[in-house]
SEFIZA-3560 file (N, C-alpha, C; in Angstrom, 3 decimals):
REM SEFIZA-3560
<numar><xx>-40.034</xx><yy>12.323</yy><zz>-8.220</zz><atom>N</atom></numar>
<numar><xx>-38.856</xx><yy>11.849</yy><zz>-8.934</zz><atom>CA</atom></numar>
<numar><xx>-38.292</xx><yy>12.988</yy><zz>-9.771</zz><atom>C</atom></numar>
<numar><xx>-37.330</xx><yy>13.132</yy><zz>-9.495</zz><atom>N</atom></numar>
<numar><xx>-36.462</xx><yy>14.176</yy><zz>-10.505</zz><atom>CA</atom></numar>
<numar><xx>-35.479</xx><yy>13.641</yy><zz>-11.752</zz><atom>C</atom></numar>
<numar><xx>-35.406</xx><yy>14.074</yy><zz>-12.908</zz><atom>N</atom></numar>
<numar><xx>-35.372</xx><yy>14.363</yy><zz>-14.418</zz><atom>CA</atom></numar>
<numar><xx>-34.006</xx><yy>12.980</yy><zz>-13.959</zz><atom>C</atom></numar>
<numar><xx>-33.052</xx><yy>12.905</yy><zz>-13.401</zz><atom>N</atom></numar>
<numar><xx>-31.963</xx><yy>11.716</yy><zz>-13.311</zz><atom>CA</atom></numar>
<numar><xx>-32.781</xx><yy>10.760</yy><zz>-13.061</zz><atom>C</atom></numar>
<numar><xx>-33.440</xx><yy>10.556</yy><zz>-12.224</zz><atom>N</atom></numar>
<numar><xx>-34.311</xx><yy>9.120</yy><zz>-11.943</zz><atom>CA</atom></numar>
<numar><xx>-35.186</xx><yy>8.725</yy><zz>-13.212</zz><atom>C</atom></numar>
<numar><xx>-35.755</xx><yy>9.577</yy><zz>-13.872</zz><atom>N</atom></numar>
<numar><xx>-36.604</xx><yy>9.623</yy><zz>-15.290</zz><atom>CA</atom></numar>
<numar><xx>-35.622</xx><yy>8.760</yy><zz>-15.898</zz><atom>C</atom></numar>
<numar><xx>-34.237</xx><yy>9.547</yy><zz>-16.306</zz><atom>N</atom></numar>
<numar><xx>-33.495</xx><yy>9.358</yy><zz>-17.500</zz><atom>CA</atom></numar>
<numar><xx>-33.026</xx><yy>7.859</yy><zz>-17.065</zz><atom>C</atom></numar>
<numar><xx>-32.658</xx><yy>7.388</yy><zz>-15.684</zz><atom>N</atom></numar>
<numar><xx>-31.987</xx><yy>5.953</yy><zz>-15.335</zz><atom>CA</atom></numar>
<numar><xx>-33.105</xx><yy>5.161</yy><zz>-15.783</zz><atom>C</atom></numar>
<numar><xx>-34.106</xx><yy>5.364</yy><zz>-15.522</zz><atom>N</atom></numar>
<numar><xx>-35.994</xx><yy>4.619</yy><zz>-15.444</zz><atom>CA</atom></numar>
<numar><xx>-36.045</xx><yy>4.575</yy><zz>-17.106</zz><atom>C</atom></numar>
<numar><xx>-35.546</xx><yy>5.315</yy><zz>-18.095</zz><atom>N</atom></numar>
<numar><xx>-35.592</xx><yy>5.265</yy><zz>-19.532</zz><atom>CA</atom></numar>
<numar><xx>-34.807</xx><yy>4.231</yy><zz>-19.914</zz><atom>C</atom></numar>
<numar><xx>-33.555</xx><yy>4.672</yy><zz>-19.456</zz><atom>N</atom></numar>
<numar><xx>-32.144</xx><yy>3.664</yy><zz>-20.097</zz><atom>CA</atom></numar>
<numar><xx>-32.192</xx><yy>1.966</yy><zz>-19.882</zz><atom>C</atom></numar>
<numar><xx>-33.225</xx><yy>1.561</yy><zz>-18.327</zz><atom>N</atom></numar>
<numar><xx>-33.397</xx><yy>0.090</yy><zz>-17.961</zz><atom>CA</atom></numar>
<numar><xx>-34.268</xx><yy>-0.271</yy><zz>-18.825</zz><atom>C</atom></numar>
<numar><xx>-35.505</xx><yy>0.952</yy><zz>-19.308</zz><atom>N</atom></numar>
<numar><xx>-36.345</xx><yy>0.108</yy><zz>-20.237</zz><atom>CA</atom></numar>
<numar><xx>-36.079</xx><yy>-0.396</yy><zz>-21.533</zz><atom>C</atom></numar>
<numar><xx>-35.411</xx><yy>0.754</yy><zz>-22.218</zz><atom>N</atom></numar>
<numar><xx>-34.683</xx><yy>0.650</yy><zz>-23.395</zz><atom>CA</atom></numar>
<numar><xx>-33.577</xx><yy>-0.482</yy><zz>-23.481</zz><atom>C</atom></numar>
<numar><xx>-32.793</xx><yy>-0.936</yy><zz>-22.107</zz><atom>N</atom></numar>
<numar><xx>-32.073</xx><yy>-1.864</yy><zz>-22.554</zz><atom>CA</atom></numar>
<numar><xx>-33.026</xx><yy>-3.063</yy><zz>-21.954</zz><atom>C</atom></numar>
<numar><xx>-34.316</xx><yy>-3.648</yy><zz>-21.552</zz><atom>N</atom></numar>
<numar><xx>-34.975</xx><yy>-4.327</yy><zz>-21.150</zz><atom>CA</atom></numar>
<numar><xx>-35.549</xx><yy>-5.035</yy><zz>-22.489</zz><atom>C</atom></numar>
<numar><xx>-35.779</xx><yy>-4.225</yy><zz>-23.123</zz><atom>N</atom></numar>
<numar><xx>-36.649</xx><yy>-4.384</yy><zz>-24.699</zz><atom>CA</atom></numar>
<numar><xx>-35.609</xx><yy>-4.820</yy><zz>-25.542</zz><atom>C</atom></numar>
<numar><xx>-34.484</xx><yy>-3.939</yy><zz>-25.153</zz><atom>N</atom></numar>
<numar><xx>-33.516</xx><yy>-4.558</yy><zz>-26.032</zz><atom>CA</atom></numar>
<numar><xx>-32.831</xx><yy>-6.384</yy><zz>-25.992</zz><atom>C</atom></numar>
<numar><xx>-32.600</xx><yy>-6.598</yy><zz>-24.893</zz><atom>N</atom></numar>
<numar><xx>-33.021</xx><yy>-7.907</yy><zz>-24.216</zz><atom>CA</atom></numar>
<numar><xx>-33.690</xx><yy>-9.076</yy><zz>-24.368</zz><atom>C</atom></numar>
<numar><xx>-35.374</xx><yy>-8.454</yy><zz>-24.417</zz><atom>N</atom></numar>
<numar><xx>-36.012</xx><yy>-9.143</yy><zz>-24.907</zz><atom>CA</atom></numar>
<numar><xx>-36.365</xx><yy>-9.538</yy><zz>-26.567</zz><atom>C</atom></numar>
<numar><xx>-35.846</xx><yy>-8.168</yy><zz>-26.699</zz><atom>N</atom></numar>
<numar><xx>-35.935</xx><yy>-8.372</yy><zz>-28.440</zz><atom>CA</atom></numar>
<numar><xx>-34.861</xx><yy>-9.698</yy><zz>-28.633</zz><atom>C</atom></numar>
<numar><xx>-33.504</xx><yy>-9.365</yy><zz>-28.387</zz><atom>N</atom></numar>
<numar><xx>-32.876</xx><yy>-10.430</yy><zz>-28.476</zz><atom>CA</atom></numar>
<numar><xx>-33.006</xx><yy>-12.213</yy><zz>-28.916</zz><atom>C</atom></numar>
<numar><xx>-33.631</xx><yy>-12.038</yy><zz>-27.193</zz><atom>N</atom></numar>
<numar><xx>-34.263</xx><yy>-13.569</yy><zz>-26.765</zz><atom>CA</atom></numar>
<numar><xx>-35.056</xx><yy>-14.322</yy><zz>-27.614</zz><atom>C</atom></numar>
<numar><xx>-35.822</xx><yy>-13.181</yy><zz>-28.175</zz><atom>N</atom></numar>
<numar><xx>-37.092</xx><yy>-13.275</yy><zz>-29.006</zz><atom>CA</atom></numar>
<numar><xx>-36.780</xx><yy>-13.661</yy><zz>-30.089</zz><atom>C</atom></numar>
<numar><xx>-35.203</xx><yy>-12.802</yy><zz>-30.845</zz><atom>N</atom></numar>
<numar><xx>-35.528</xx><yy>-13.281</yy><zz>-32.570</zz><atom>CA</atom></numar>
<numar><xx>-33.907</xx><yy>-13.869</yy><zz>-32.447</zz><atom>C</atom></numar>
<numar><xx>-33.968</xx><yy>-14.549</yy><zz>-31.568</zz><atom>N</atom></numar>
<numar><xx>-32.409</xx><yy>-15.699</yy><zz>-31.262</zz><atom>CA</atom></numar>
<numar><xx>-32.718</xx><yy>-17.079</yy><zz>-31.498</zz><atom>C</atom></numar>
<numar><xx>-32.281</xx><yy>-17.328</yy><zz>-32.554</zz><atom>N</atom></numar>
<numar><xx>-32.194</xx><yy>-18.923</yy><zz>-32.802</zz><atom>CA</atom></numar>
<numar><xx>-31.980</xx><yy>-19.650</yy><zz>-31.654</zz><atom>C</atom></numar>
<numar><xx>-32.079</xx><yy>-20.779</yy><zz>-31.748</zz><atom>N</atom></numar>
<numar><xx>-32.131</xx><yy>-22.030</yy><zz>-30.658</zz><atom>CA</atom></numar>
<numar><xx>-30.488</xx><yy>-21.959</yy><zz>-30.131</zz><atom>C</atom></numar>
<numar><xx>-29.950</xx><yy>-21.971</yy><zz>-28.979</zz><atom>N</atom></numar>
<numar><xx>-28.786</xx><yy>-22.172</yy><zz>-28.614</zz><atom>CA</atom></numar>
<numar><xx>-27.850</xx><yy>-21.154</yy><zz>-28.181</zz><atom>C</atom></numar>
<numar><xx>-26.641</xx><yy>-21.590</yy><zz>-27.977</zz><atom>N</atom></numar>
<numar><xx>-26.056</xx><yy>-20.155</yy><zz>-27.992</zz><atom>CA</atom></numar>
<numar><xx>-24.692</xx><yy>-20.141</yy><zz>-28.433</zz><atom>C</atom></numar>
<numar><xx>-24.586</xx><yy>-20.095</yy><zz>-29.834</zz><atom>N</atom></numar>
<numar><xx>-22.975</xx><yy>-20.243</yy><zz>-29.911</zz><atom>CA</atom></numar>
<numar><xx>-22.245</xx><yy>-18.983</yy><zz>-29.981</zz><atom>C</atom></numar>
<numar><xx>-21.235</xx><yy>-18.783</yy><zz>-30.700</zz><atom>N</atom></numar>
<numar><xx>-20.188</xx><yy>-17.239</yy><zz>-30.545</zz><atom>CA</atom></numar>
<numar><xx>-20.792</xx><yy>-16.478</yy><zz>-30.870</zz><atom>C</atom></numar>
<numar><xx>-21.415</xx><yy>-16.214</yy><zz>-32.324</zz><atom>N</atom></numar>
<numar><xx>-22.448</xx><yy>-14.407</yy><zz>-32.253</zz><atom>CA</atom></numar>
<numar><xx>-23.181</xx><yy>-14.433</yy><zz>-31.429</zz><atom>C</atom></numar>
<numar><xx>-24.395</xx><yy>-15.321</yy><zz>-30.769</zz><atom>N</atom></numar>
<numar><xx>-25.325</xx><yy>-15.331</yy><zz>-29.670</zz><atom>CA</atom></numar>
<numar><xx>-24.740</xx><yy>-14.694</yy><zz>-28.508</zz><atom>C</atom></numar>
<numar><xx>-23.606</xx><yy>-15.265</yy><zz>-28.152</zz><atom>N</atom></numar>
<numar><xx>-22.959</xx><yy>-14.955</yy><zz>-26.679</zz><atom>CA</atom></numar>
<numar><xx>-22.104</xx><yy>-13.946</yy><zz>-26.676</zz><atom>C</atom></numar>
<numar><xx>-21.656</xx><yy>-13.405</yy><zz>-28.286</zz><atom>N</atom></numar>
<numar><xx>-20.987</xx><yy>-12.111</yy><zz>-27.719</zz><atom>CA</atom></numar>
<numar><xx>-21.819</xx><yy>-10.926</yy><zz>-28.131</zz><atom>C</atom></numar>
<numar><xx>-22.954</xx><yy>-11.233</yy><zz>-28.923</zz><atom>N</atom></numar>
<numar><xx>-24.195</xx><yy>-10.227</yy><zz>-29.272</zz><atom>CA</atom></numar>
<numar><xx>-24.697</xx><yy>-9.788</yy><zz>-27.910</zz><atom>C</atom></numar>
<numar><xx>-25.124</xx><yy>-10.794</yy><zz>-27.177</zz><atom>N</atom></numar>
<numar><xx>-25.478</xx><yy>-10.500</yy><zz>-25.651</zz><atom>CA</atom></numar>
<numar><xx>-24.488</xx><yy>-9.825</yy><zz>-24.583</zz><atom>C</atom></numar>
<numar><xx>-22.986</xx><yy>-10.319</yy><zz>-24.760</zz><atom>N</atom></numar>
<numar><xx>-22.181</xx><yy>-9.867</yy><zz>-24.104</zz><atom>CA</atom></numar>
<numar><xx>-22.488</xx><yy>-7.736</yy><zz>-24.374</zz><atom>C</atom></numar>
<numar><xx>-22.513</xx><yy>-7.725</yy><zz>-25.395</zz><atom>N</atom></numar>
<numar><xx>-22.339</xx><yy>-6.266</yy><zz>-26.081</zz><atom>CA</atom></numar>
<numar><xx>-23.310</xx><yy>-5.435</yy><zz>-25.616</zz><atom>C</atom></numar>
<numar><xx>-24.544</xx><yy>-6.117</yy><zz>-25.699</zz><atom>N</atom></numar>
<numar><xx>-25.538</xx><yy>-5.710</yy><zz>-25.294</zz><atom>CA</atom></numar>
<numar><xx>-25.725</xx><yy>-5.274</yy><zz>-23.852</zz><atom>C</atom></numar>
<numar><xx>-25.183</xx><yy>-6.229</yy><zz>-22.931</zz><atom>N</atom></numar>
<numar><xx>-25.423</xx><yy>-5.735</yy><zz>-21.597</zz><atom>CA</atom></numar>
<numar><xx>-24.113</xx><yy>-5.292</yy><zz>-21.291</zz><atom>C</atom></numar>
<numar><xx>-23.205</xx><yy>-4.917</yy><zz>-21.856</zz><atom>N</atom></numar>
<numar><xx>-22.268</xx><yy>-3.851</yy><zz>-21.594</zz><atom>CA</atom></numar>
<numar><xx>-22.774</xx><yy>-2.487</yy><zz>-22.244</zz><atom>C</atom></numar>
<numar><xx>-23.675</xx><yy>-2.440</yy><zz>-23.346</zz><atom>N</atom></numar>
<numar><xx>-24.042</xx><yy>-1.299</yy><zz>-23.533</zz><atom>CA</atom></numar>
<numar><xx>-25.018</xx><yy>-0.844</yy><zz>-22.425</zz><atom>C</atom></numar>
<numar><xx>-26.265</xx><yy>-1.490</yy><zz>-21.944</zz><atom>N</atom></numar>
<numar><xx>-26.925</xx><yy>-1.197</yy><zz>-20.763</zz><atom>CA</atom></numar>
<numar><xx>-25.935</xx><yy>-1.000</yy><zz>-19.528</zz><atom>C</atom></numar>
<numar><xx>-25.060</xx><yy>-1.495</yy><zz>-18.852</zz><atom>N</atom></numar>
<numar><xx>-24.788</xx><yy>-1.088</yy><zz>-18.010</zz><atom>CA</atom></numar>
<numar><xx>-23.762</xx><yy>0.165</yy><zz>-17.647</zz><atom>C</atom></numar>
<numar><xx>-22.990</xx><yy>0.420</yy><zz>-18.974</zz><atom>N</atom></numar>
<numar><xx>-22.524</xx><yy>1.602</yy><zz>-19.433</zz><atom>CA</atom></numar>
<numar><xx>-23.471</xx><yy>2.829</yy><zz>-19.356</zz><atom>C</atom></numar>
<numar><xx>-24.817</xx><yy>2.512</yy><zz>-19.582</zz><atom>N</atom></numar>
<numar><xx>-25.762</xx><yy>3.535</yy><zz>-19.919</zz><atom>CA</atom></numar>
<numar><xx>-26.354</xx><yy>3.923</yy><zz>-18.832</zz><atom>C</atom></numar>
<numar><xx>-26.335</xx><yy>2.470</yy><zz>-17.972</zz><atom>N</atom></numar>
<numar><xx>-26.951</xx><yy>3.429</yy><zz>-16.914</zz><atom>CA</atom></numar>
<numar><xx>-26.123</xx><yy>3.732</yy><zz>-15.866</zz><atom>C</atom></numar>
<numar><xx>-24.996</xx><yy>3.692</yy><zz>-15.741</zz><atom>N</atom></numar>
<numar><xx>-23.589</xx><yy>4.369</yy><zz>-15.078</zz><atom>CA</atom></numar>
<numar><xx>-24.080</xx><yy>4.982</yy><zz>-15.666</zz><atom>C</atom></numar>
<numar><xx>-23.743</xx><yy>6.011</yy><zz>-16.673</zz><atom>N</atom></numar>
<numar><xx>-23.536</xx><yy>7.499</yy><zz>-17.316</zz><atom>CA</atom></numar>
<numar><xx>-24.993</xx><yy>8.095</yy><zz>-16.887</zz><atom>C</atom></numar>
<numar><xx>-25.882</xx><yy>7.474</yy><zz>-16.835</zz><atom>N</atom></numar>
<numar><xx>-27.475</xx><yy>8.127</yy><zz>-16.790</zz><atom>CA</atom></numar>
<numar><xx>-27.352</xx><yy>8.312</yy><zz>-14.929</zz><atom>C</atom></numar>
<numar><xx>-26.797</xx><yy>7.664</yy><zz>-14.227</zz><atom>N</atom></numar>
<numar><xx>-26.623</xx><yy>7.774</yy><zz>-13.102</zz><atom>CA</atom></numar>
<numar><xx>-25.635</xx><yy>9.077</yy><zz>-12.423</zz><atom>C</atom></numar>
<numar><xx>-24.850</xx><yy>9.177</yy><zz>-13.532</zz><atom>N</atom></numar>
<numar><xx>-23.776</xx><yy>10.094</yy><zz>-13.220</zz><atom>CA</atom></numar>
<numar><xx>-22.768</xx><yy>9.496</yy><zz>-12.502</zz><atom>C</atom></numar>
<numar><xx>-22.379</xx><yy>8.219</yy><zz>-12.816</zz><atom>N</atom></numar>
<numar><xx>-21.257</xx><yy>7.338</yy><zz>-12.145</zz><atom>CA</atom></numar>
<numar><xx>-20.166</xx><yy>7.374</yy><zz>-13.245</zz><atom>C</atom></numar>
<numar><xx>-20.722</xx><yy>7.930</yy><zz>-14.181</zz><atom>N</atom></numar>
<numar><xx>-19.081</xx><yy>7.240</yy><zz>-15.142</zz><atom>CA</atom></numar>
<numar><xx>-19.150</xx><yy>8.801</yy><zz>-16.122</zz><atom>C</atom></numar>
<numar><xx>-17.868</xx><yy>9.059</yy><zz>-16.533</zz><atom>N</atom></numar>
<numar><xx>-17.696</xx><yy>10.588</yy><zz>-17.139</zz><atom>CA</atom></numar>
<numar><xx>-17.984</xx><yy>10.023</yy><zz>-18.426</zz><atom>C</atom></numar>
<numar><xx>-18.358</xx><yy>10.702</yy><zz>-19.488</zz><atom>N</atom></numar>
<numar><xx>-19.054</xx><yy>10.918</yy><zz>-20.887</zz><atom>CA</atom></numar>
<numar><xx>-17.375</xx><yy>10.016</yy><zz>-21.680</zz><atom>C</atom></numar>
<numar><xx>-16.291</xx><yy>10.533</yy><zz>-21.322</zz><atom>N</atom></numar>
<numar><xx>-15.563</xx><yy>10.250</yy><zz>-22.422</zz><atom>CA</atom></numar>
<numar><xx>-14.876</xx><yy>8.557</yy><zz>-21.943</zz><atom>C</atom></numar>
<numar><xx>-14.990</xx><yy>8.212</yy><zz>-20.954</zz><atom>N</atom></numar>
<numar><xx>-15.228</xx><yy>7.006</yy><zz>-20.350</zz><atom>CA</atom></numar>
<numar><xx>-16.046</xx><yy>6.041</yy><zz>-21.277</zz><atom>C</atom></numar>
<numar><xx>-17.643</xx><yy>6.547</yy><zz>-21.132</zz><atom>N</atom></numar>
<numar><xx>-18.797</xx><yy>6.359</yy><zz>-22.219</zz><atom>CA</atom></numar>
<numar><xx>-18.199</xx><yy>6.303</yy><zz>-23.458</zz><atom>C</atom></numar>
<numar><xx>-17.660</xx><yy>6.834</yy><zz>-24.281</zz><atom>N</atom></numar>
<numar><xx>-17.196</xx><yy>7.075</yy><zz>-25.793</zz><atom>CA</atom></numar>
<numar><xx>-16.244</xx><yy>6.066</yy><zz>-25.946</zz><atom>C</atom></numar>
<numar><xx>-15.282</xx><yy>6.180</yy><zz>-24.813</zz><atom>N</atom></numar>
<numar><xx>-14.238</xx><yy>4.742</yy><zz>-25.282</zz><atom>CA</atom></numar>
<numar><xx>-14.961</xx><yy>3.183</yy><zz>-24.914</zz><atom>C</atom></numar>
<numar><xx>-15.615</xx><yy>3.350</yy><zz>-24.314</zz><atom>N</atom></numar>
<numar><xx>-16.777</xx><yy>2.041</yy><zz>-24.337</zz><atom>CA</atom></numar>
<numar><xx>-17.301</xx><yy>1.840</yy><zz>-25.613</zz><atom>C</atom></numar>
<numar><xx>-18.091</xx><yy>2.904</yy><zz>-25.989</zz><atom>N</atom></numar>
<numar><xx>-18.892</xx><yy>2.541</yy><zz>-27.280</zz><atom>CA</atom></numar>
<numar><xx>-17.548</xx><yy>2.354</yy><zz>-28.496</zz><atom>C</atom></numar>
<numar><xx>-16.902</xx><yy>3.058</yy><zz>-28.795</zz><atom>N</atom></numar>
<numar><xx>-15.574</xx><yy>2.931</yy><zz>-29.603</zz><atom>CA</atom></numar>
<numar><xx>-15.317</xx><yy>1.330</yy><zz>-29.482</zz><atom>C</atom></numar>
<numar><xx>-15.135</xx><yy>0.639</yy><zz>-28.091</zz><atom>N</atom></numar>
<numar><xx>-14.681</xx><yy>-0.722</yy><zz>-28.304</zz><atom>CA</atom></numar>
<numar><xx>-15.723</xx><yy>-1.561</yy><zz>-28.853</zz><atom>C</atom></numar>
<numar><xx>-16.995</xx><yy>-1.144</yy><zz>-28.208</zz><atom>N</atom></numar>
<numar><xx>-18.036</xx><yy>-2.333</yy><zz>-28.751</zz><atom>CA</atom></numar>
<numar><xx>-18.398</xx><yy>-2.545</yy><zz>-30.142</zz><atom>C</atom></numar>
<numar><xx>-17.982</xx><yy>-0.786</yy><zz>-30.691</zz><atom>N</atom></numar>
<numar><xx>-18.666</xx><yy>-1.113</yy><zz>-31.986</zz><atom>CA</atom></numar>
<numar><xx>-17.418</xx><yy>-1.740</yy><zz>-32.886</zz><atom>C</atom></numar>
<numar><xx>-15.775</xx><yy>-1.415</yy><zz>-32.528</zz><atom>N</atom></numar>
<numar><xx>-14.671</xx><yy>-2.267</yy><zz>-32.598</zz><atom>CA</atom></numar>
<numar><xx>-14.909</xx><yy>-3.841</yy><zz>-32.785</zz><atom>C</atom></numar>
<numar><xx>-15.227</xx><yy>-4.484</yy><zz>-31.275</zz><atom>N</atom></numar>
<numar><xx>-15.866</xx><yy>-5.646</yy><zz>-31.448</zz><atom>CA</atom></numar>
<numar><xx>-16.641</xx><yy>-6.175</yy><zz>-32.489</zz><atom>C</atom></numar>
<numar><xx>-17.820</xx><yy>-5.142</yy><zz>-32.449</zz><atom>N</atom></numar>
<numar><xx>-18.658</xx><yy>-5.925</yy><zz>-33.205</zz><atom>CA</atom></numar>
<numar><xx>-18.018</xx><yy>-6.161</yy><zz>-34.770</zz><atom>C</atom></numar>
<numar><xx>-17.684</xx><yy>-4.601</yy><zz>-34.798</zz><atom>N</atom></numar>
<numar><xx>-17.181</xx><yy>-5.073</yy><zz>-36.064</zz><atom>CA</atom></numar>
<numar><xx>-16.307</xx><yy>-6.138</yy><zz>-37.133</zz><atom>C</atom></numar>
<numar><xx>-15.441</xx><yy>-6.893</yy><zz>-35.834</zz><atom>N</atom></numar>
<numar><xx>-14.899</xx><yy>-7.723</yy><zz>-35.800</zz><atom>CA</atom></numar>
<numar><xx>-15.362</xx><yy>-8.494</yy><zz>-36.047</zz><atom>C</atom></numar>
<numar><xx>-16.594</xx><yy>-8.855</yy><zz>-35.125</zz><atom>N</atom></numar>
<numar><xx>-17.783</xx><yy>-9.782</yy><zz>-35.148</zz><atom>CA</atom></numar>
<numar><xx>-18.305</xx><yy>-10.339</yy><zz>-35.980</zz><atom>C</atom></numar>
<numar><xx>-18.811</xx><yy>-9.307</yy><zz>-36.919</zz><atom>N</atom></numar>
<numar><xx>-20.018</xx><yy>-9.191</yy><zz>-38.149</zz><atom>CA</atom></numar>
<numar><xx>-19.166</xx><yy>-9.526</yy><zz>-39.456</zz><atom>C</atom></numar>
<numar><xx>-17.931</xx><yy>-9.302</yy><zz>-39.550</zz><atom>N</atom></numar>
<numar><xx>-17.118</xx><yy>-9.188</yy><zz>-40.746</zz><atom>CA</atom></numar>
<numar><xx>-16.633</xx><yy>-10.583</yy><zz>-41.080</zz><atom>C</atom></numar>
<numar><xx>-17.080</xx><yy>-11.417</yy><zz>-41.945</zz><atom>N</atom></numar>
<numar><xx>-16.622</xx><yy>-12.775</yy><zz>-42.816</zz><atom>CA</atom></numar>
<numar><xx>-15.414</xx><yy>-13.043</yy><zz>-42.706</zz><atom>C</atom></numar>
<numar><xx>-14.944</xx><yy>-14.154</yy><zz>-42.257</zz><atom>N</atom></numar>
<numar><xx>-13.840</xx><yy>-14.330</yy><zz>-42.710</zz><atom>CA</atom></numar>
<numar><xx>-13.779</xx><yy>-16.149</yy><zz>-43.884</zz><atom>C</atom></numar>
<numar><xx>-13.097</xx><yy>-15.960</yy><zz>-44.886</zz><atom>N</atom></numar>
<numar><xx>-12.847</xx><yy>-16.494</yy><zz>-45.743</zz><atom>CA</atom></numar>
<numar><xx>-12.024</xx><yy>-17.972</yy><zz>-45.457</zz><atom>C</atom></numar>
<numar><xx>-13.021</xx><yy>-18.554</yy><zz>-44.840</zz><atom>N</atom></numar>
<numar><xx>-12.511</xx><yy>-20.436</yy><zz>-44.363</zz><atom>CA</atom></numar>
<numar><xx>-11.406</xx><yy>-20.875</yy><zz>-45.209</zz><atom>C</atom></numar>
<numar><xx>-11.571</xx><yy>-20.369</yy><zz>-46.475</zz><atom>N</atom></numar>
<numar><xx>-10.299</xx><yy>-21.127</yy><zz>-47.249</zz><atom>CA</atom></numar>
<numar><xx>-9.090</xx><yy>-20.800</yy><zz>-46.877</zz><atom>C</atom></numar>
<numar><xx>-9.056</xx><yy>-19.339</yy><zz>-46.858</zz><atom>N</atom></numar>
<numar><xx>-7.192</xx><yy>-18.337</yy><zz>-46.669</zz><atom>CA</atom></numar>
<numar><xx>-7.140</xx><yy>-19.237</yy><zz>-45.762</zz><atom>C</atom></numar>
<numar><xx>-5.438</xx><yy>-18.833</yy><zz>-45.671</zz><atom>N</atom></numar>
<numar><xx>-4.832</xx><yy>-19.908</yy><zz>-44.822</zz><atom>CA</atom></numar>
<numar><xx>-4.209</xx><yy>-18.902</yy><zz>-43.910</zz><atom>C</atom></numar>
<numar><xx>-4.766</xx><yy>-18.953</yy><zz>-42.263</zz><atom>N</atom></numar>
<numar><xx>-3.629</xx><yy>-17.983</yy><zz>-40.881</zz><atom>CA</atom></numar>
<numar><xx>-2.393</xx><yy>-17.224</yy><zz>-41.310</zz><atom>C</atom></numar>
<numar><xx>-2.224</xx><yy>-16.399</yy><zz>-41.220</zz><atom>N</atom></numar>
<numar><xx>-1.039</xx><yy>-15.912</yy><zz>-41.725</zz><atom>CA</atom></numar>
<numar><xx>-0.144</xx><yy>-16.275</yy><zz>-40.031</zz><atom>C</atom></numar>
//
Protein backbone atom coordinates (compact mmCIF):
# COMPACT_ATOMS: atom_id res chain seq x y z
CA UNK A 1 0.00 0.00 0.00
CA UNK A 2 1.33 3.34 -0.82
CA UNK A 3 1.29 6.68 1.50
CA UNK A 4 -2.50 7.75 -0.58
CA UNK A 5 -4.08 4.51 0.44
CA UNK A 6 -2.58 5.11 4.20
CA UNK A 7 -3.88 8.71 4.17
CA UNK A 8 -7.71 7.53 2.59
CA UNK A 9 -7.43 4.35 5.35
CA UNK A 10 -6.77 7.42 8.08
CA UNK A 11 -9.53 9.87 6.97
CA UNK A 12 -12.47 6.67 7.05
CA UNK A 13 -11.22 5.99 10.49
CA UNK A 14 -11.19 9.35 11.80
CA UNK A 15 -14.54 10.05 10.35
CA UNK A 16 -15.80 6.41 11.63
CA UNK A 17 -15.04 7.45 15.34
CA UNK A 18 -16.31 10.53 14.60
CA UNK A 19 -19.69 8.86 13.85
CA UNK A 20 -19.67 6.81 16.45
CA UNK A 21 -18.80 9.32 18.91
CA UNK A 22 -21.85 11.03 17.74
CA UNK A 23 -24.32 8.12 18.10
CA UNK A 24 -22.87 7.57 21.37
CA UNK A 25 -23.28 10.98 23.21
CA UNK A 26 -26.76 11.78 21.07
CA UNK A 27 -29.74 12.08 23.03
CA UNK A 28 -32.75 9.95 22.21
CA UNK A 29 -34.25 11.03 18.75
CA UNK A 30 -33.44 13.13 16.13
CA UNK A 31 -34.59 16.57 15.85
CA UNK A 32 -32.83 19.77 13.89
CA UNK A 33 -29.27 19.96 15.72
CA UNK A 34 -29.17 15.99 15.66
CA UNK A 35 -29.87 15.89 11.89
CA UNK A 36 -27.93 18.72 10.76
CA UNK A 37 -24.90 17.88 13.28
CA UNK A 38 -24.85 14.56 11.32
CA UNK A 39 -25.59 16.13 8.05
CA UNK A 40 -22.10 18.21 8.66
CA UNK A 41 -20.42 15.54 9.75
CA UNK A 42 -20.67 13.25 6.85
CA UNK A 43 -20.12 16.02 4.50
CA UNK A 44 -16.99 16.64 6.31
CA UNK A 45 -15.95 12.81 5.82
CA UNK A 46 -16.80 12.63 2.44
CA UNK A 47 -15.09 15.87 1.48
CA UNK A 48 -12.06 14.34 3.18
CA UNK A 49 -11.86 11.53 1.59
CA UNK A 50 -12.36 13.04 -2.02
CA UNK A 51 -9.37 15.32 -1.20
CA UNK A 52 -7.33 12.30 0.49
CA UNK A 53 -8.16 10.46 -2.73
CA UNK A 54 -7.09 13.20 -4.93
CA UNK A 55 -10.64 13.63 -6.44
CA UNK A 56 -11.40 17.09 -5.37
CA UNK A 57 -8.72 20.24 -5.57
CA UNK A 58 -7.71 21.74 -2.00
CA UNK A 59 -9.56 25.07 -2.65
CA UNK A 60 -12.80 23.15 -3.53
CA UNK A 61 -11.95 21.59 0.14
CA UNK A 62 -11.71 25.22 1.76
CA UNK A 63 -15.01 26.43 0.31
CA UNK A 64 -16.60 23.28 1.80
CA UNK A 65 -15.19 23.76 5.14
CA UNK A 66 -15.96 27.75 4.90
CA UNK A 67 -19.74 26.62 4.41
CA UNK A 68 -19.94 24.05 7.13
CA UNK A 69 -18.41 25.98 9.64
CA UNK A 70 -20.95 28.97 8.13
CA UNK A 71 -23.69 26.49 8.87
CA UNK A 72 -22.80 25.52 11.91
CA UNK A 73 -22.43 28.63 13.02
CA UNK A 74 -25.75 29.43 12.23
CA UNK A 75 -26.60 26.39 13.97
CA UNK A 76 -25.06 26.84 17.40
CA UNK A 77 -26.01 30.60 17.72
CA UNK A 78 -29.41 31.35 20.02
CA UNK A 79 -31.90 32.89 18.76
CA UNK A 80 -34.12 34.99 21.12
CA UNK A 81 -37.97 33.33 20.96
CA UNK A 82 -39.29 36.59 22.09
CA UNK A 83 -37.91 39.20 19.08
CA UNK A 84 -40.35 39.32 16.73
CA UNK A 85 -39.23 38.17 12.48
CA UNK A 86 -38.24 41.13 11.05
Amino acid sequence: MDSSSWLVLAVFVIGLVALIGFFVTKTAGFGRFATSAFLLILVLIVSGLLFAAGKLDGAVLANIFFAIVGFAGGLFTQRDAAAPNP
